[in-house]
C-alpha positions in Angstrom: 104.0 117.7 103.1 107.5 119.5 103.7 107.5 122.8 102.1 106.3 125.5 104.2 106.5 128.6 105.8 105.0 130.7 108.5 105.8 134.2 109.9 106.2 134.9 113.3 106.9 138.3 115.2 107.7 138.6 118.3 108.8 141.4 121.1 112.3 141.0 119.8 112.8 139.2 116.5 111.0 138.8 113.4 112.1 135.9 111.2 111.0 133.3 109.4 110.1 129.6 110.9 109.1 126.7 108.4 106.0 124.8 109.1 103.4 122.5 107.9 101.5 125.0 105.5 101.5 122.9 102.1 101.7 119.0 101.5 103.5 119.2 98.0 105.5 116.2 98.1 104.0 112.4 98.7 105.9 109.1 99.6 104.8 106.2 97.4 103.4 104.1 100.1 100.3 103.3 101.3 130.3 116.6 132.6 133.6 118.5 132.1 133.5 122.1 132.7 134.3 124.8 130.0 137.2 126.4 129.6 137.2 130.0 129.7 139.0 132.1 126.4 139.2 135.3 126.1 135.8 137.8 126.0 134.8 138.7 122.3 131.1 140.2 122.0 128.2 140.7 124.1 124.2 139.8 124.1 121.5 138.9 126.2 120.4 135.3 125.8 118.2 135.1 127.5 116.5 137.8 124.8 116.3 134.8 122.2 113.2 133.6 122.3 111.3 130.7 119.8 110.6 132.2 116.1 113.6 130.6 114.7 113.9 127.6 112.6 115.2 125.1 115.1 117.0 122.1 113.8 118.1 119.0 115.9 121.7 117.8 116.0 120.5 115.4 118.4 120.6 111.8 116.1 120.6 111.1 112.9 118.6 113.8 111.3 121.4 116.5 111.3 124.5 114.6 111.4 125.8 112.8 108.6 127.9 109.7 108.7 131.0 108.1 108.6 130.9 104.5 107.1 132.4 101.1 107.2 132.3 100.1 104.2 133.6 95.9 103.5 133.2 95.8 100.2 131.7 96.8 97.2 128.1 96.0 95.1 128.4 93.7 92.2 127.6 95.2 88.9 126.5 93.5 85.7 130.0 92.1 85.1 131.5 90.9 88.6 127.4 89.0 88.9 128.7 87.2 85.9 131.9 86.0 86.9 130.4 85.0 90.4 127.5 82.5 88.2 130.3 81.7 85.8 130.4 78.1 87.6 126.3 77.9 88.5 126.5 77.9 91.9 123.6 75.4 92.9 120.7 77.3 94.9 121.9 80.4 94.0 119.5 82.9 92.3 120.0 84.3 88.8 121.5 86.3 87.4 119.6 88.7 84.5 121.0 88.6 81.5 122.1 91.4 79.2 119.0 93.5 77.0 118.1 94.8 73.5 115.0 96.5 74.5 112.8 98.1 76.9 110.8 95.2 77.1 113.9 92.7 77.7 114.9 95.1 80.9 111.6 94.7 82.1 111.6 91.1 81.4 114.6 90.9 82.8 114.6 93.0 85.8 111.1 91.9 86.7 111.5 88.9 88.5 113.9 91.3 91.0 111.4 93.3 91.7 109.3 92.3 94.8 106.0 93.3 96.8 106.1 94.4 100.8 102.9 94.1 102.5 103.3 96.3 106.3 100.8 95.3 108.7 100.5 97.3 111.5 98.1 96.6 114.4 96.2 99.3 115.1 94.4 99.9 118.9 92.2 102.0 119.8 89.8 102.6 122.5 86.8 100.9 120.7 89.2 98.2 119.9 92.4 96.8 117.5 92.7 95.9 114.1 95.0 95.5 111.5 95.7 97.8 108.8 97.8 97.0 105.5 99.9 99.3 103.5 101.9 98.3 100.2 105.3 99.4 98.4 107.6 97.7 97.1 111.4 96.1 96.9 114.5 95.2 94.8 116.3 91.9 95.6 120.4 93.1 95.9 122.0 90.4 97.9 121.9 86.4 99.0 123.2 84.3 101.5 122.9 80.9 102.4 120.4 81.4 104.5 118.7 84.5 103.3 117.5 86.5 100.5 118.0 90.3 100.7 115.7 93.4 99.2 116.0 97.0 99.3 113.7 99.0 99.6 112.0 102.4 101.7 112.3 102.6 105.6 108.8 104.0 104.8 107.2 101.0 103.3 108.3 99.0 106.6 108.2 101.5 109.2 105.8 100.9 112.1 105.0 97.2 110.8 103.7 94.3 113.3 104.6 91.8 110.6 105.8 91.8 106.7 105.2 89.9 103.6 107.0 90.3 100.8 105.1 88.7 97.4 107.6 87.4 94.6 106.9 86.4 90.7 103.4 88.1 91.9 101.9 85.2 93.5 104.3 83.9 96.0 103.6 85.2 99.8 106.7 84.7 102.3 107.0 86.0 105.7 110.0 88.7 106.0 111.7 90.5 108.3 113.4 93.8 108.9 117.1 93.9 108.5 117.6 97.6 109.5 116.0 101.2 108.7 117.4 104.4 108.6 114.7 106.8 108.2 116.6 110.1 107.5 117.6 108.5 104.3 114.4 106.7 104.1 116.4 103.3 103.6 115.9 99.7 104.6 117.0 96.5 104.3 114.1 93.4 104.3 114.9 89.7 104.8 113.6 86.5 103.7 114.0 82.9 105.0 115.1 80.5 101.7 113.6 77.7 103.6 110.3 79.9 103.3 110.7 80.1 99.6 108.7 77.7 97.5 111.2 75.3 95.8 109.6 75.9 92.0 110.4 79.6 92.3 113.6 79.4 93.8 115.6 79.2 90.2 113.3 81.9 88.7 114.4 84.6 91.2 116.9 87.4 90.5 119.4 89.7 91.7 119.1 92.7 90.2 122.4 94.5 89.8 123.4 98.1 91.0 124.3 100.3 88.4 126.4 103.7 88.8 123.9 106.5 89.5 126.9 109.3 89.2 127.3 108.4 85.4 123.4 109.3 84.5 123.2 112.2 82.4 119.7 113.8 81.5 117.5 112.6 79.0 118.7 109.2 79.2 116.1 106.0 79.1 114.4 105.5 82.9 112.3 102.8 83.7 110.3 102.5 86.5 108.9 98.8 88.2 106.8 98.6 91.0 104.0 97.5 92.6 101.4 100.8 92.2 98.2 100.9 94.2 97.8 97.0 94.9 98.9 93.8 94.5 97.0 93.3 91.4 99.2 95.5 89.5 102.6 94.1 90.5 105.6 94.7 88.5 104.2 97.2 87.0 106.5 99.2 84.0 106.9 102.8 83.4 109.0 104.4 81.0 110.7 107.9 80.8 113.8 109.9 80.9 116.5 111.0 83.9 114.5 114.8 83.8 117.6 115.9 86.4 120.2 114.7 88.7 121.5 115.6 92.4 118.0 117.4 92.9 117.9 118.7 96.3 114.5 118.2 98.4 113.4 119.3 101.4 111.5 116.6 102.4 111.5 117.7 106.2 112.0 120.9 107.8 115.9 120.1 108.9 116.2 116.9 106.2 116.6 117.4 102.4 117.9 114.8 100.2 119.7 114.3 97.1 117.1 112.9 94.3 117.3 111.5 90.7 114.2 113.1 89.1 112.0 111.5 86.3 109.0 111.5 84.2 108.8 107.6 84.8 105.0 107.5 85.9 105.9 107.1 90.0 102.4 106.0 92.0 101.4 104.7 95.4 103.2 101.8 95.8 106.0 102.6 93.7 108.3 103.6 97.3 111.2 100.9 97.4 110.9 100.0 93.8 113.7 100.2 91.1 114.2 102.9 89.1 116.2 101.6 86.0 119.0 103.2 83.7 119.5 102.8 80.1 122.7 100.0 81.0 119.3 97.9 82.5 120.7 98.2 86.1 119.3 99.2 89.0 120.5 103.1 89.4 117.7 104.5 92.0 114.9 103.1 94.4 111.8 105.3 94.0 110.6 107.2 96.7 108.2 110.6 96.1 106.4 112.2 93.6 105.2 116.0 93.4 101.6 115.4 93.5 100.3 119.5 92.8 97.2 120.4 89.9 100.0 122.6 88.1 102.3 119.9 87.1 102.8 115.9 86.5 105.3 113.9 85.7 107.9 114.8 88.5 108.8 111.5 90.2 112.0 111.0 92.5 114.3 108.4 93.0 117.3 107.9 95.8 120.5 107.6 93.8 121.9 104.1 94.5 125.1 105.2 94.4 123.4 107.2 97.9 121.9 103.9 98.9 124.6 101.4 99.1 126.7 102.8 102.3 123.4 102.8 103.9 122.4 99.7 102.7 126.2 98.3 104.2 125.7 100.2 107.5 121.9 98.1 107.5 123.3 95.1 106.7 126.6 95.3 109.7 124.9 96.9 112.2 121.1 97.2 111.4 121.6 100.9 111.7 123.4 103.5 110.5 125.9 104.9 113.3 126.3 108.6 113.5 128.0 110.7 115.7 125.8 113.7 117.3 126.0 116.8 119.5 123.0 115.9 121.1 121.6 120.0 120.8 118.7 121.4 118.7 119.6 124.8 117.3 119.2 127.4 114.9 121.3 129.8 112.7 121.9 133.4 114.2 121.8 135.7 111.7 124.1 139.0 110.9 120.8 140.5 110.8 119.6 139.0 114.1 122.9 139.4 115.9 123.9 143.0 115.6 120.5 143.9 116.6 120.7 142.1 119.8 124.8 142.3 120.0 125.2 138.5 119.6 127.7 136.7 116.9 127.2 135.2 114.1 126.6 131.2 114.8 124.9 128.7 116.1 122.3 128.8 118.7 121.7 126.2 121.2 117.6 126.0 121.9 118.1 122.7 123.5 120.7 120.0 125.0 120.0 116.5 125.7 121.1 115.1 128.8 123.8 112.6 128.7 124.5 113.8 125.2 127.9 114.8 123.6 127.3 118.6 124.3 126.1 118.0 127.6 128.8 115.9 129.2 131.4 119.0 127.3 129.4 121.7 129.4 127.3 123.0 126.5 124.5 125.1 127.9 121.1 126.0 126.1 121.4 129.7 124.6 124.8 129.1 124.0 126.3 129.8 120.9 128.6 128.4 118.7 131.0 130.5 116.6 133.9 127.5 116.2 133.9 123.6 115.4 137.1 121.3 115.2 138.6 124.6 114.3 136.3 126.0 111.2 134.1 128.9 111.8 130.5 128.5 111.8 127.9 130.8 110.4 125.1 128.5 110.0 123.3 125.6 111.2 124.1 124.3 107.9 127.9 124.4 108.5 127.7 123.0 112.0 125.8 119.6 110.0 128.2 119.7 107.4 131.0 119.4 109.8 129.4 117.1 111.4 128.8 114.8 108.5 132.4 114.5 108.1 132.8 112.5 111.2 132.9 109.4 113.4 131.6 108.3 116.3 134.2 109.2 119.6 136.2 111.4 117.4 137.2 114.4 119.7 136.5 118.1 118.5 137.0 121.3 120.4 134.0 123.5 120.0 134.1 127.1 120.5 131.3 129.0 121.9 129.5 132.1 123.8 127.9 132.3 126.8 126.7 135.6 128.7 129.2 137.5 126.9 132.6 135.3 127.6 134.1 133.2 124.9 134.8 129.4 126.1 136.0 126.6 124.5 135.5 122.7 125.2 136.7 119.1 123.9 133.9 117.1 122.6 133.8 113.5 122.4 131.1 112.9 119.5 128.7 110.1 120.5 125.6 108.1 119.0 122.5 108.8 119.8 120.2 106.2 118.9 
């Protein structure tokens, strides 16, 4: 749905803007006032007008994040010293493999459904409507079981059920989401647990995503399609790592890629490495008549300071500008006499740029002291990070260099 482009022209420029064209990839789910520098370079803004590829620094979507993290995820061998004493009305731990077919028996019982209900209204009426994906127990409590799984499969939902062992139907409820990494957290009640399943459930361990290499063993376990084909297996191989998709016109993300058969349903599941832990949650799929067999999966190593952020604050806090913009160009600027930078298209009110001074159709050339040529840089900057960190942003406006201190906010 994300991989498109239109061409615009216009009285003044002639550049390229992305847009809905092609739906290629599928997720598996049913004020202080500036300070005046010196003058460097000239332009008309008010000649910039839409055609460029505008991307929001305004929340989450363009701004990456700094992290808190407390600890770190158990893997195959600190799970074994915590059940070394059989902690009563603990869950299980999965044992070590010799096959395909021990992983999945293995790994199985971790593997849970997520029914979304959303009510529905309408003008002749409401109703409910159901969608399915699917989750992987991670953590537990005393009070609560914990599953990962896709801020997709829970997004918009009136009420959740999450289905263990197949049969067993327990009311959840959402943790946290983030949707820019299309991560979130889903909890269940252990009083809502029936008692003779509570022994059979398992925490699946999270493996080390950065030490897959290609071709190794991938196994897939979900819930495709429906609730009849739960814990569903598919096998492959890691086709590629750190894959870069645009699954958005300003978001892209960092993929494991697979031939593991990856269908509705699939989104939140695990995708498993040849040590039988948990080294991806499975979130899209190419779906095009040219090719099959090109299924993608979040690196866990990607998911856990998400999944930490969920857990603490039941979001993940990023600092923001609070400004939509768009790269200007060499091309575009020394046709019009503008720099090389940023543009502002837009500021929101009570945002970090707007309580600095920033102005739509400025432009910024300077952030925290590093030049910026692109939109790109500006997020990648950002990324690094926290919220009320101060930066000093330079930028342009009518012709006259000025430069600000920013104090970087959230934006929820």
């Amino acid at each position: 749905m994300y991989n498109n482009e239109n061409q615009h022209n216009n009285d003044y420029l002639n550049i390229q803007s992305q847009q809905d064209k092609d739906d290629k990839f599928f997720y598996e789910v049913v004020k202080n006032q500036p300070r005046k520098s010196s003058v460097n370079g000239e332009g008309n803004m008010t000649k910039f007008v839409v055609g460029m590829f505008i991307v929001s620094l305004v929340g989450g979507a363009a701004a990456g994040s700094s992290f808190a993290f407390t600890r770190e995820y158990l893997n195959r061998e600190q799970l074994s010293a915590l059940y070394a004493d059989d902690v009563a009305g603990k869950t299980e731990l999965i044992s070590h493999y010799v096959s395909v077919s021990d992983i999945a028996e293995d790994v199985g019982p971790s593997i849970v459904s997520i029914v979304n209900t959303q009510r529905i209204n309408t003008r002749m009426g409401a109703y409910s409507q159901d969608g399915i994906g699917s989750g992987v127990i991670f953590q537990e409590d005393n009070n609560n079981i914990y599953m990962i799984t896709n801020a997709h499969v829970v997004e918009g939902a009136s009420s959740l059920t999450v289905t263990f062992l197949g049969n067993y139907k327990v009311p959840a409820t959402l943790v946290g989401m983030d949707t820019i990494t299309d991560i979130a957290v889903v909890a269940v009640d252990k009083t809502e647990v029936p008692n003779e399943i509570r022994g059979e459930i398992k925490m699946a361990p999270l493996g080390d995503s950065d030490e897959l290499a290609v071709g190794e063993l991938a196994i897939a376990i979900g819930t495709p399609l429906d609730e009849a084909y739960n814990n569903t297996v598919t096998v492959g191989v890691i086709s590629a790592v750190n894959r870069i998709i645009a699954v958005s016109d300003d978001v892209t993300m960092e993929l494991i890629q697979t031939d593991a058969a990856i269908n509705p349903g699939n989104s939140g599941g695990a995708l498993i490495g040849p040590t039988g832990e948990v080294v991806g949650i499975n979130t899209i799929k190419l779906v095009d008549s040219t090719v099959e067999g090109m299924g993608f999966a979040i690196p866990i190593n990607n998911v856990k300071p998400i999944v930490e952020e969920l857990m603490m604050h039941g979001r993940v806090v990023r600092p923001s500008l609070g400004i939509t913009g768009a790269t200007m160009t060499q091309e575009i600027g020394s046709k019009y006499d503008m720099p090389v930078g940023v543009y502002i298209a837009s500021v929101l009110p009570g945002s970090s740029a707007a309580i600095a001074g920033i102005l739509p159709h400025d432009i910024i050339l300077e952030f925290d002291g590093e030049k910026i040529i692109s939109i790109e840089d500006l997020k990648s900057l950002l990324e690094k990070k926290s919220v009320d960190d101060i930066v000093t942003v330079k930028f342009m406006r009518n012709n006259e260099m000025f430069e600000v201190d920013v104090v970087l906010t959230e934006i929820r």
